[in-house]
C-alpha positions in Angstrom: 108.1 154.0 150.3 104.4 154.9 151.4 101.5 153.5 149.4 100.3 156.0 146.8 97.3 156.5 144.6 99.1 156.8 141.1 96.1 158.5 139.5 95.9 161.4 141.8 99.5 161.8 141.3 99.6 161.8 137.4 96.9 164.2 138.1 99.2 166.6 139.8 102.1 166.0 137.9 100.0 166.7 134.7 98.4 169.9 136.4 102.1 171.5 137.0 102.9 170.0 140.5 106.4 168.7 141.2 107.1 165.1 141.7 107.6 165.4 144.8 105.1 167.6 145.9 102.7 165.3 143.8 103.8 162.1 145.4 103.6 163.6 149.1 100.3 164.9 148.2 99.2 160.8 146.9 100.5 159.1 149.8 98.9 161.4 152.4 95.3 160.8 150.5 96.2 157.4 150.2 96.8 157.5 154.1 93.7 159.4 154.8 91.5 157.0 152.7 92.9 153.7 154.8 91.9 155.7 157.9 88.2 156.4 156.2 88.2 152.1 155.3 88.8 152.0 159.5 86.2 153.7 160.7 83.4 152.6 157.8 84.6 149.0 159.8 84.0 150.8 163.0 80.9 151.8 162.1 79.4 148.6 160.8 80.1 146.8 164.1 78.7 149.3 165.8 75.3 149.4 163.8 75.4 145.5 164.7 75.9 146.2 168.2 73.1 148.7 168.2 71.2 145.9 166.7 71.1 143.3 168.9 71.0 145.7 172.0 67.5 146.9 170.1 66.0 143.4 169.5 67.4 142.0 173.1 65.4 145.2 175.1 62.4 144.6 172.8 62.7 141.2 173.6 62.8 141.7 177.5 59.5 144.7 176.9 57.4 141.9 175.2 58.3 139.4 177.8 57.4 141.9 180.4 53.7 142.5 179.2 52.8 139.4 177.7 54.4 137.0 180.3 
């Protein structure tokens, strides 16, 4: 069985949905918010790359004018 978030799907169940329905409905958020976690991880190695692509072309600018 998939993972699930179990509040969305007493949410559902509570709101009228059936079980099923309601559990199919949990495990594809539950899919889509492990997807999100992947690409926030992306994204921070990324911002680290940009990062020290930044400080090593401002490094070779300074070197150029003040060397």
């Amino acid at each position: 069985m998939a993972t699930m978030i179990s509040e969305v799907y007493d949410a559902l169940v509570e709101a009228g949905a059936s079980q099923e329905k309601a559990r199919k409905a949990a495990e594809a958020l539950a899919n889509y918010e492990s997807r999100f976690s992947r690409v926030d991880a992306d994204l921070l190695l990324l911002k680290w790359m940009t990062g020290f692509i930044v400080a090593g072309v401002g490094g070779l600018v300074i070197k150029a004018f003040f060397n």
